[in-house]
C-alpha positions in Angstrom: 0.0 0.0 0.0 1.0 4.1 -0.4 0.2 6.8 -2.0 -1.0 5.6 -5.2 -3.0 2.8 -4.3 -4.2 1.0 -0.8 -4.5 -2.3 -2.8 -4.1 -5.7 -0.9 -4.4 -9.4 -1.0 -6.7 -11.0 0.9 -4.5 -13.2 2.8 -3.8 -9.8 4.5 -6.7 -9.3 5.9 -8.0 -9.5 9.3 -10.8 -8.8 11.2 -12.5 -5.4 11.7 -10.3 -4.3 8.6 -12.4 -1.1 6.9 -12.7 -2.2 3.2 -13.4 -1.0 -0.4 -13.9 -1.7 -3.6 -14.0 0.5 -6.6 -17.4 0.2 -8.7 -18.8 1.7 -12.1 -15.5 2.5 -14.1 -13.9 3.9 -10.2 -17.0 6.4 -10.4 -17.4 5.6 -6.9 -16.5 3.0 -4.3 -18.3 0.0 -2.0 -17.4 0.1 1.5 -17.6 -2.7 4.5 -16.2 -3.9 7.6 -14.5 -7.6 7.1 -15.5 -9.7 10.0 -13.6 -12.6 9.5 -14.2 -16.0 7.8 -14.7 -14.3 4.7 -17.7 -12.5 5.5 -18.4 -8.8 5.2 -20.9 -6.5 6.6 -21.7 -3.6 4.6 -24.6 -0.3 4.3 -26.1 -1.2 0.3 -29.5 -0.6 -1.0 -31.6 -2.5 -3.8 -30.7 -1.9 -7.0 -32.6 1.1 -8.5 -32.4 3.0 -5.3 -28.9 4.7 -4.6 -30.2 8.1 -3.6 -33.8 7.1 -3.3 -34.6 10.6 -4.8 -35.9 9.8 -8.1 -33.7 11.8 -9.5 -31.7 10.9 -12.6 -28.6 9.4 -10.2 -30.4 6.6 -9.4 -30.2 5.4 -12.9 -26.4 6.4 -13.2 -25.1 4.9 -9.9 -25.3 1.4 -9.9 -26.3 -0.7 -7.3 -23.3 -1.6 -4.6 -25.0 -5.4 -4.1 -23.6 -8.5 -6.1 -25.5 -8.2 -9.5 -27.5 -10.7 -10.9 -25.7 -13.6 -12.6 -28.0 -16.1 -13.4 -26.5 -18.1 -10.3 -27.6 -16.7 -7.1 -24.0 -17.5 -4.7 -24.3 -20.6 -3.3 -23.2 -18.9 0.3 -25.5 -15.8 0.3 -28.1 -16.2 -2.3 -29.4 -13.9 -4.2 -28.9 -10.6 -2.3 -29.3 -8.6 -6.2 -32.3 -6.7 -4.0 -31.1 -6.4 -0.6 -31.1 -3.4 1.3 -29.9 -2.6 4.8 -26.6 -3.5 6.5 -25.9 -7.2 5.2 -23.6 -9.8 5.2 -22.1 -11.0 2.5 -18.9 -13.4 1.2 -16.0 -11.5 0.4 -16.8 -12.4 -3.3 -20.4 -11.1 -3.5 -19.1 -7.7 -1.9 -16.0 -7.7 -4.0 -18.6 -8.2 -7.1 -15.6 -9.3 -9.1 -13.4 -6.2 -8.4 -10.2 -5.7 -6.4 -9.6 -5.5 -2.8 -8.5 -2.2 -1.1 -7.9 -1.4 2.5 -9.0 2.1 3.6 -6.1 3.6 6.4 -6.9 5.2 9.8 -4.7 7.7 11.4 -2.9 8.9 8.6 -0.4 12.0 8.3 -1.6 15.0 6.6 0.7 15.4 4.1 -0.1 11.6 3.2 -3.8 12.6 3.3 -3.3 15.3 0.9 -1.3 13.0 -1.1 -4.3 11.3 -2.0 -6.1 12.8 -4.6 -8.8 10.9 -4.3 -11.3 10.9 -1.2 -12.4 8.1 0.1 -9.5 6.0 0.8 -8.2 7.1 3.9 -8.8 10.0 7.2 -6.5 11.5 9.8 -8.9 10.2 12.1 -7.6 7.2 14.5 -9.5 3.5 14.3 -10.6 1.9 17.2 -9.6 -1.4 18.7 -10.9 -4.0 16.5 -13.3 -5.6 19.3 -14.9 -2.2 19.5 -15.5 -2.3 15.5 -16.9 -5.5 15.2 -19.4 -4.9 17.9 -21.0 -1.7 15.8 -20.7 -3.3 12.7 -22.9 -6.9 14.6 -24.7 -4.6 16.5 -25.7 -2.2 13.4 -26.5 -5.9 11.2 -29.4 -6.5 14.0 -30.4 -3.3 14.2 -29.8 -1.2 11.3 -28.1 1.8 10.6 -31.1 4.8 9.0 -32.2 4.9 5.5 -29.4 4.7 2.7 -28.2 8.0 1.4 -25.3 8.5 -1.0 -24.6 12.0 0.0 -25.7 11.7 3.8 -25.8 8.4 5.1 -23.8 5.9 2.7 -21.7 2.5 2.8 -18.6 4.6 4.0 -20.2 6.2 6.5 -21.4 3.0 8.1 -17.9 1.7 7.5 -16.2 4.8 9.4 -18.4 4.8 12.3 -17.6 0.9 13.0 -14.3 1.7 12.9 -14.2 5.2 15.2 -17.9 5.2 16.7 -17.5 9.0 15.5 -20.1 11.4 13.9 -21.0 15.1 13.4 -22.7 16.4 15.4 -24.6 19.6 13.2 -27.5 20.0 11.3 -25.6 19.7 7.8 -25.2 15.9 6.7 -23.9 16.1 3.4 -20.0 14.9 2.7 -19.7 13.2 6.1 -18.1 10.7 3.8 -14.6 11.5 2.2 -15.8 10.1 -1.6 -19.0 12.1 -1.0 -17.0 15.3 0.2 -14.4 14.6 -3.0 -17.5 15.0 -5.1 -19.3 18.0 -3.4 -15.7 19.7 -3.2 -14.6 18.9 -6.7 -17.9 21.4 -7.8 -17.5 23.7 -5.3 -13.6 24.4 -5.7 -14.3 24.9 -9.6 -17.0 27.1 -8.9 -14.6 29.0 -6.6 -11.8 29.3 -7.8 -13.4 31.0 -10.9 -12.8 34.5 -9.4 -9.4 34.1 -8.7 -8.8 33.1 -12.7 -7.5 37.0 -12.7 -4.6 36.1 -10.7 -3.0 33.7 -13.3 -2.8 34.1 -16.7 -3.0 30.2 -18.1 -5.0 27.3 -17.7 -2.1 25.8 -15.5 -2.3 28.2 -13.0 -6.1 28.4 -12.8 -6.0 24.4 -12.6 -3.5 25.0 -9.4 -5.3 27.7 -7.3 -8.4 25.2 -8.3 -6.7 21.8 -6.9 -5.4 24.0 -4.0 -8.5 24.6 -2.9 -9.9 21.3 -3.3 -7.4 20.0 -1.1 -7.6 22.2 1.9 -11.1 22.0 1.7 -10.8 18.3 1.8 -9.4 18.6 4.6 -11.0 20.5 6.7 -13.7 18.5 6.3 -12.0 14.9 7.3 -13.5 13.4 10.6 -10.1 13.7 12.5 -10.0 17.2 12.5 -13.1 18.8 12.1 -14.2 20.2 15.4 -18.0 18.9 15.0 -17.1 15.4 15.5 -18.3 13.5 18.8 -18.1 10.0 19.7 -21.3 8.3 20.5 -21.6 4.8 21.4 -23.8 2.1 18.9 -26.8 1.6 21.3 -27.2 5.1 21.8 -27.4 5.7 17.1 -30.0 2.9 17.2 -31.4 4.1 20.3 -31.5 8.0 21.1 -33.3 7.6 24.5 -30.2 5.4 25.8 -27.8 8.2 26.4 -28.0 11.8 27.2 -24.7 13.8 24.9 -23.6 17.2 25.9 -20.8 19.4 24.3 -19.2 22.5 25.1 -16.8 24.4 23.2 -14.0 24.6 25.6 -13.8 21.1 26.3 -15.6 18.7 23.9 -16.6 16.9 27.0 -19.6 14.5 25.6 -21.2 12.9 28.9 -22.9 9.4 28.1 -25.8 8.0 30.1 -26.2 4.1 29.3 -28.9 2.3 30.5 -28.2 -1.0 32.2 -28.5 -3.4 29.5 -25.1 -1.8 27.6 -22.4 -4.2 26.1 -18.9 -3.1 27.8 -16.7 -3.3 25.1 -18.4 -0.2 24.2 -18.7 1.4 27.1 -19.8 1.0 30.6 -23.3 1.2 32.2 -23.0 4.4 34.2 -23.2 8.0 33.7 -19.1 8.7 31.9 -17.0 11.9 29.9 -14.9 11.2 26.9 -12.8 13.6 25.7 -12.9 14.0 22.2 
C-alpha cells in the first residue's frame, strides 16, 4: 500500500479491517467492515435506489449489491435486491473487483497525497473488538435509511471503525468520496474568481486543486471540530444516552442504560474527551 493505491491481497486481511472496492468504471466506491471467515458486513440498498430521490442518479449509480448472474451465490443467495446493513462473502461484496484497504490515522501530508477521497482519514481507528461490535450490532439493528450524500456504505464503515459522527444539522459529505464529489464542484466554482490572478489554464488548474485540497481537509472526521463519539446503542437508540458538548472542552457525557455491552462502554453516567 502508499500513496498511489491502498490495494491488498486477501490473505492480509483480518478482522475489523475497513474495506473497499471501486465500482462503475472507479465512479465511486463500495465500502464494508471484514468480519472474518470471509464475510463482510456492509450499508447497500436495492438496486434502482442509490439516492432514493428519483432523480436521474439513481439510474447512473449502480447498485453496490452483487448483481445478478443467473446463479444466485451458493453462500448468500441472491442478495441482487437487498437493502440494509448485510452480510455477505468476500466475493459477493467484492462483485468481481479488487480489494482495497481504507487507512486510519494517517499523516496530513499523506492525506493530501491522496487525490482521491475516500481512501483514507486522519482520524484514529478503534480497537478492533470495538469495530466489530458496531458493525454486529448495526446488522441486528440497522443503521437509517441509505443515502449516498448523507448516510452511505462509507459512513457505516467509518463509524464501526471510530464510533465517531457530526454532530450539526448539515449531513452532506460526512463521507470522504462524498466530500471529493461535493468539493470537486464547489472548488471549480470557486476558484473562478481568482482566474484573474494567473494568466494560463495551469495556474487556474492549481489555485483550483489547491483549494480542493484544503477544503478536503478540513472536512475529514479527524479534524473537524464537530465530531463526537457516541456509542452504537445510543445511534440505534437516542433515548439510551444523554450527549452534551461544550466548546471549551468537547466533554460528551454518556448516560447508558443497564442493558449496555462493555466493550463499548460502561453502564454508568461517563465523559470522553474527544
Amino acid at each position: 500500500m502508499g500513496v498511489l493505491s491502498n490495494k491488498i491481497d486477501r490473505e492480509t486481511l483480518k478482522p475489523g479491517d475497513h474495506i473497499y472496492s471501486w465500482r462503475s468504471a472507479w465512479i465511486y466506491a463500495h465500502h464494508g467492515v471484514y468480519t472474518g471467515e470471509g464475510r463482510v458486513i456492509h450499508f447497500t440498498r436495492a438496486a434502482g435506489q442509490e439516492v432514493g430521490t428519483g432523480t436521474v442518479l439513481d439510474h447512473i449509480i449502480l447498485s453496490s449489491t452483487t448483481k445478478p448472474s443467473g446463479r444466485p451465490c451458493d453462500e448468500c443467495g441472491d442478495q441482487s435486491m437487498a437493502s440494509g446493513v448485510i452480510s455477505s462473502c468476500l466475493d459477493c461484496f467484492l462483485s468481481g473487483g479488487n480489494l482495497y484497504l481504507f487507512e486510519y490515522g494517517v499523516s496530513p501530508a499523506f492525506f493530501l497525497a491522496k487525490a482521491r477521497g475516500g481512501t483514507c482519514t486522519l482520524a484514529d481507528c478503534d480497537p478492533p473488538d470495538h469495530v466489530l461490535h458496531r458493525a454486529l450490532y448495526l446488522l441486528e439493528n440497522g443503521f437509517g435509511g441509505y443515502n449516498i450524500f448523507s448516510n452511505n456504505c462509507e459512513d457505516f464503515a467509518v463509524y464501526c471503525k471510530t464510533g465517531l459522527l457530526v454532530n450539526n444539522d448539515v449531513n452532506m459529505g460526512r463521507s470522504g468520496q462524498a466530500m471529493s464529489a461535493v468539493l470537486a464542484a464547489v472548488s471549480a466554482v470557486g476558484s473562478s474568481p481568482l482566474r484573474f490572478l494567473t494568466t494560463n489554464v495551469g495556474g487556474l488548474a492549481a489555485v483550483g486543486c489547491g483549494m480542493y485540497c484544503v477544503s478536503r481537509y478540513v472536512s475529514d472526521m479527524g479534524i473537524r471540530p464537530d465530531v463526537i463519539k457516541v456509542p452504537v446503542e445510543t445511534l440505534v437508540n437516542p433515548s439510551a444516552v444523554v450527549v452534551s458538548t461544550t466548546a471549551t472542552n468537547q466533554v460528551i457525557t454518556e448516560t447508558l442504560s443497564d442493558n449496555l455491552i462493555a466493550s463499548d462502554g460502561p453502564s454508568v453516567a461517563t465523559k470522553k474527551n474527544i
